[in-house]
LUMZANU-763003 format. One record per residue (C-alpha): x, y, z; residue number from 1. Coordinates in steps of 0.001 Angstrom, whole numbers, m for minus. Layout:
BEGIN
         u         v         w   num
         X         Y         Z   NUM
...
This chain:
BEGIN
         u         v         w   num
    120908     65741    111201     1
    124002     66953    112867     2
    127560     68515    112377     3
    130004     66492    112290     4
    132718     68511    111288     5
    133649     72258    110022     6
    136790     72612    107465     7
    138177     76516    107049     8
    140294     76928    104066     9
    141640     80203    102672    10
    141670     81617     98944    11
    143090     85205     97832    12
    141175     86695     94700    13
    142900     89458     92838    14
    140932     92035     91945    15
    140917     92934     88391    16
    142282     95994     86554    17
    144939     96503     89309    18
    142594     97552     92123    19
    139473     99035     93265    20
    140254    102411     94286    21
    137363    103958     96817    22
    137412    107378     98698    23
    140790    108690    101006    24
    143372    106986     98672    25
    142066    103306     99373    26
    142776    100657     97052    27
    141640     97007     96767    28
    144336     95076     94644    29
    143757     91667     96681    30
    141137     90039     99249    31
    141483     87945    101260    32
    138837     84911    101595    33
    137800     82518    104329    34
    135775     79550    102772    35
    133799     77286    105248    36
    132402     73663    104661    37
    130013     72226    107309    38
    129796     68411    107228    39
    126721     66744    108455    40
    125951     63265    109461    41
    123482     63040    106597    42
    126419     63508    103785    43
    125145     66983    103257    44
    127876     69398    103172    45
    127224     73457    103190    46
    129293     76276    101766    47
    129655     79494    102776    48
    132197     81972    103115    49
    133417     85477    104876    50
    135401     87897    102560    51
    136128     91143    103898    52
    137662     94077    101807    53
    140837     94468    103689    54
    141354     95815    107171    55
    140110     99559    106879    56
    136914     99658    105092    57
    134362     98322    108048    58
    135537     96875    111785    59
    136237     93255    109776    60
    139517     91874    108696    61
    140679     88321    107569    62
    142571     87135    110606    63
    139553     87919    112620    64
    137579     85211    111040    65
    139569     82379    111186    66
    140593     83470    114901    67
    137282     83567    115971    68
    136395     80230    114593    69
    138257     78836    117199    70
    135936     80392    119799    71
    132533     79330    118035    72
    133363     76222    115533    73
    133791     73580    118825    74
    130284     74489    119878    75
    128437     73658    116257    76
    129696     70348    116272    77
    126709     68086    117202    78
    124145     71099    116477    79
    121061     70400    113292    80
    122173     72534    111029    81
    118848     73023    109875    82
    117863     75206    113490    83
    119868     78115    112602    84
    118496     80095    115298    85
    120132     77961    117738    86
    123117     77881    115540    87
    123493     81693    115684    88
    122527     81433    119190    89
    125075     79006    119758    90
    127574     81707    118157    91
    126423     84558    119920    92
    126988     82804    123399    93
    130225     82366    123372    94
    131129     85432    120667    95
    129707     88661    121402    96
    129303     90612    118199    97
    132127     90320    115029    98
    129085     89300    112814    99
    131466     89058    110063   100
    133164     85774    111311   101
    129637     84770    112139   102
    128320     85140    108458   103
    130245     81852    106624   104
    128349     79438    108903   105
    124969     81339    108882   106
    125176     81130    104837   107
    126471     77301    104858   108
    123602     76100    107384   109
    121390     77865    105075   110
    122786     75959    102109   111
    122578     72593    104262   112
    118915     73506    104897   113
    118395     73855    101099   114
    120233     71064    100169   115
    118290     69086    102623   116
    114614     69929    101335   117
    115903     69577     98184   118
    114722     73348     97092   119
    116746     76530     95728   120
    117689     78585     98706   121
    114941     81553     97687   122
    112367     78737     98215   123
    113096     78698    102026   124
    113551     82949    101849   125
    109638     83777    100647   126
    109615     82511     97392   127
    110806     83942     93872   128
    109211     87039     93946   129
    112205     89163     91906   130
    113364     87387     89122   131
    116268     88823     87300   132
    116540     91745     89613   133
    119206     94396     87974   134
    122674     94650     89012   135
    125155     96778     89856   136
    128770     97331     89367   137
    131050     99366     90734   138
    133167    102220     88644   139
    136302    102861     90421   140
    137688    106367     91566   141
    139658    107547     88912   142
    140196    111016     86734   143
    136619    111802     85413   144
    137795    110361     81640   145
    139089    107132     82857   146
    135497    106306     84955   147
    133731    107686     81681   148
    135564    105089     79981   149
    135057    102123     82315   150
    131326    103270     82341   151
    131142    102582     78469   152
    132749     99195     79018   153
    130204     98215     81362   154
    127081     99491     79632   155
    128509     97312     76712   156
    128759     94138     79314   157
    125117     95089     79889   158
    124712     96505     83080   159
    122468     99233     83307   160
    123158    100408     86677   161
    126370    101728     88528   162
    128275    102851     91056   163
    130664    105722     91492   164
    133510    105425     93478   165
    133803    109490     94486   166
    134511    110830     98313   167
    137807    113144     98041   168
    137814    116637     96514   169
    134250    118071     95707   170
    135464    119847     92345   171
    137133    116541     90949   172
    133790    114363     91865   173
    131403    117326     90103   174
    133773    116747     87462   175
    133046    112907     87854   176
    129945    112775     87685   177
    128923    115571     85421   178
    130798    113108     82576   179
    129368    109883     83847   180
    125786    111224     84030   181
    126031    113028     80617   182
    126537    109251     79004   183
    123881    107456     80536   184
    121013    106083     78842   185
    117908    106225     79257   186
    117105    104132     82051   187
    120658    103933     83382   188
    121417    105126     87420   189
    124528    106069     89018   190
    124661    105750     92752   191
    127339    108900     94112   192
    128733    106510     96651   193
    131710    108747     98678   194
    132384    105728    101348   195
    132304    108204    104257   196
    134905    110786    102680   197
    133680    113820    102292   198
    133126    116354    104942   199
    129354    117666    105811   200
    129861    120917    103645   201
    132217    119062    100897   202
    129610    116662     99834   203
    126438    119323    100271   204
    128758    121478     97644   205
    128793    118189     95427   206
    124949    117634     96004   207
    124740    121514     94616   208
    127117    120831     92162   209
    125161    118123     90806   210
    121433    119083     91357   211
    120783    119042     87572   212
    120898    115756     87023   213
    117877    114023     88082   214
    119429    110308     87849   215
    121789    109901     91267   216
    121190    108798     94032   217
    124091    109848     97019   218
    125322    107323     99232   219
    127301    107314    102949   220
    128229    110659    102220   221
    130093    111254    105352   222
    132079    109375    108217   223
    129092    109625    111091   224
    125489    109078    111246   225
    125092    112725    112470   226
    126772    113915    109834   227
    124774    111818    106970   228
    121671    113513    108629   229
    122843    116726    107868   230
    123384    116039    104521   231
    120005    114346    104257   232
    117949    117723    105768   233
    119872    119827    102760   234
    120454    118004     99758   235
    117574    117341     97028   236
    118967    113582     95817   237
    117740    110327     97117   238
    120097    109294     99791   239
    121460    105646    100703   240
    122441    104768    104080   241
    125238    101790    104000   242
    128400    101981    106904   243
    126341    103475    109333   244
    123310    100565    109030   245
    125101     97926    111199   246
    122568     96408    113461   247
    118485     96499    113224   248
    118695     99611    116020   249
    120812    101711    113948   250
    118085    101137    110996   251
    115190    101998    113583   252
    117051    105286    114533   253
    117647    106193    110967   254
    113915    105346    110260   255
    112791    107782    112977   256
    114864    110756    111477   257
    114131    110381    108170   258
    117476    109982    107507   259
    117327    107777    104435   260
    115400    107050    101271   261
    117417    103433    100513   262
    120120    101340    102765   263
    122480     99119    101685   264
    122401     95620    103542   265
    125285     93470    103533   266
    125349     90031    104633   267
    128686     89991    106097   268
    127945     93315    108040   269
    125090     91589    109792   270
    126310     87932    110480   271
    125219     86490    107672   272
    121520     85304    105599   273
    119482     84671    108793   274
    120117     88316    109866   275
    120151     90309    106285   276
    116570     88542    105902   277
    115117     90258    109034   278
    116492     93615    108204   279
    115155     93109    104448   280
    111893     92228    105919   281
    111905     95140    108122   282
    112509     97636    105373   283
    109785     96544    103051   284
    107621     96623    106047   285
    108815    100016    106698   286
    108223    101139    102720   287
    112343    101382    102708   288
    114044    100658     99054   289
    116992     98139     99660   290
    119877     97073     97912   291
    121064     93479     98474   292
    125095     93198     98899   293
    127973     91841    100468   294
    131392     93537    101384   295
    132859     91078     98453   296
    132932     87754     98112   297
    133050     85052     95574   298
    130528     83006     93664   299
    129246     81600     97405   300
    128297     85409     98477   301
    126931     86361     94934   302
    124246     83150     95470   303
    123639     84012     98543   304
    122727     88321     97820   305
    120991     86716     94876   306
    118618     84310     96682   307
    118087     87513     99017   308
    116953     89492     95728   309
    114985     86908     94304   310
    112574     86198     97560   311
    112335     90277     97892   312
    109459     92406     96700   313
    110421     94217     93344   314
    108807     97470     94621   315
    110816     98147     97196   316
    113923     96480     95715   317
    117050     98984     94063   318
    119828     96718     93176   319
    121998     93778     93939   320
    125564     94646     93686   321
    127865     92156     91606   322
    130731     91091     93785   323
    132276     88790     91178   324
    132384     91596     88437   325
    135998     93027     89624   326
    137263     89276     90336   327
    140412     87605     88021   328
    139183     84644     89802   329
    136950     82388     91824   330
    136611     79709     94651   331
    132928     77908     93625   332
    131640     76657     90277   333
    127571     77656     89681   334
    126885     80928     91084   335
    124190     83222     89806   336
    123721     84173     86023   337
    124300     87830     84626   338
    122703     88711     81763   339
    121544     92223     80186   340
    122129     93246     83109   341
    120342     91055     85127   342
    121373     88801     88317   343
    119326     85184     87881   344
    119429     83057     91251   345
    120539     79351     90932   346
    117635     76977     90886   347
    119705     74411     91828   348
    119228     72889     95382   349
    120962     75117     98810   350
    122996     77986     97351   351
    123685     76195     94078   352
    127614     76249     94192   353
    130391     73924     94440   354
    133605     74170     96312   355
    136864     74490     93402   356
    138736     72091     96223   357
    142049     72523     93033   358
    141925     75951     94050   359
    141079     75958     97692   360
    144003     73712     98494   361
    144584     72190    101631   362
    142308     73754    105313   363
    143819     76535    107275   364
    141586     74672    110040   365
    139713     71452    110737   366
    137371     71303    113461   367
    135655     68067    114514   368
């Protein structure tokens, strides 16, 4: 089997409620998405996709994609798809790092090599060993009675486990999450996740603040590494590493200082399936809880973190984050299933989706 051909096309998704607000005034209203189809000799065609959330939440932005698919798409053609070493090898050759341009092929070769054994992607990924792990869903930064109302509408859509948006002044997020823990149930979790905005000594006086409540878990507290250790040494929560876990070294350093109890692995942060496996595998060989996510996405990322979830261990398994739960609209037809609470992988062959072509429109870029 070989490539014969790689067609970019581009999709905006608007993001519902009029934005997703995270720490230092940001605001998602709109993403911008880069869908990828890899043709193959055999009639097999792969999806996969690379949707970053705008231009200042990690070293990613849309452009870059579809600019560097000009450096790495000529060199895939005539590749198997199925030998996705060599096809990230391939990539890495003649693109040094930007994993996040990297990640739509990795997940569509994946889907190819699905497709083409005729087996559900977490087949090829260990197996289903996690069925229905729980999701997650974001709560937006927002006065501490607007988030206490958006966590009531989610509990009644059945999740069971959140995520804060907090990360700008300490005595508004106390305020935060003092309401938003109070109307949990039992069972429920809230992840404090500040996206790198607070200061060392403004989160340790949230962590203070909070240390009641025996329910939260903290996450990225602060811009730097070295300051996310010091918050680690003083606080009592459970803290989750996420920004500042980019490559399998900066998860080995971490490991060595104790610095975490849970990191957040994202497939467009490290290039795509083929790499988010190894650090997966890594961290339940390591006795690390992980979360399974993507920076966002449509129905092609949500199959792909939930074939991740499905083929990994339950105990050392948090969460997958739901990356279609804030979108007005999509790009693929048959992504995962989310019920009570619950993400359920397609067992449909590859990834399980289908391309919405009505929606995709026309390529940005055809390379053959």
């Amino acid at each position: 089997m070989k490539i014969t051909g790689i067609i970019a096309c581009q999709a905006s998704i608007k993001v519902a409620r009029g934005g997703y607000a995270v720490s230092r005034g940001r605001v998602v209203r709109e993403v911008e998405n880069t869908v990828l189809l890899v043709e193959t000799d055999a009639g097999i065609t792969g999806i996969g996709e690379s949707c970053p959330m705008g231009a200042d939440y990690l070293p990613a932005f849309p452009g870059g994609v579809r600019a560097g698919l000009e450096l790495i798409a000529p060199v895939l053609i005539g590749l198997d798809p199925r030998e996705i070493a060599r096809v990230n090898a391939a990539m890495d050759k003649v693109l040094l790092g930007h994993p996040y341009i990297k990640t739509g092929i990795d997940m569509a070769c994946w889907d190819i090599a699905g497709k083409s054994a005729d087996v559900p992607l977490y087949k090829l990924l260990g197996g289903m060993l996690n069925e229905g792990p729980r999701a997650r869903i974001g709560l937006s930064a927002a006065p501490a009675e607007e988030m206490a109302r958006m966590l009531a509408e989610r509990q009644a859509q059945g999740y069971n486990h959140f995520s804060a948006k907090v990360g700008d002044d300490p005595d508004e997020d106390i305020e935060r999450l003092g309401q938003i823990t109070a109307a949990l149930k039992p069972g429920q979790t809230i992840v404090a996740d500040a996206n790198r905005g607070w200061t060392v000594h403004g989160a340790l006086r949230v962590c203070q603040g909070i240390a009641h409540v025996h329910n939260v878990y903290i996450e990225q507290p602060c811009d730097t590494y070295e300051e996310c250790l010091l918050v680690r040494r003083a606080a009592p929560q459970p803290m989750i590493l996420d920004e500042c876990i980019d490559t399998i070294g900066s998860f080995i350093r971490a490991w060595n200082d104790k610095a975490m109890d849970c990191v957040n692995i994202k497939t467009a942060r490290h290039g795509g399936i083929s790499r988010t496996r190894q650090l997966r595998d890594l961290c339940t060989s390591l006795g690390v809880a992980v979360y399974i996510q993507d920076v966002w996405g449509s129905s092609i990322s949500a199959s792909a973190i939930a074939h991740l979830a499905a083929s990994t261990p339950p105990g050392q398994f948090l969460g997958i984050w739901d990356p279609i739960g804030w979108n007005e609209s999509d790009v693929a037809t048959g992504g995962p299933e989310m019920r009570d609470g619950r993400y359920y992988a397609s067992h449909r062959p590859g990834l399980g989706v289908e391309p919405m072509m009505d929606v995709l429109g026309d390529p940005v870029a055809v390379y053959a």
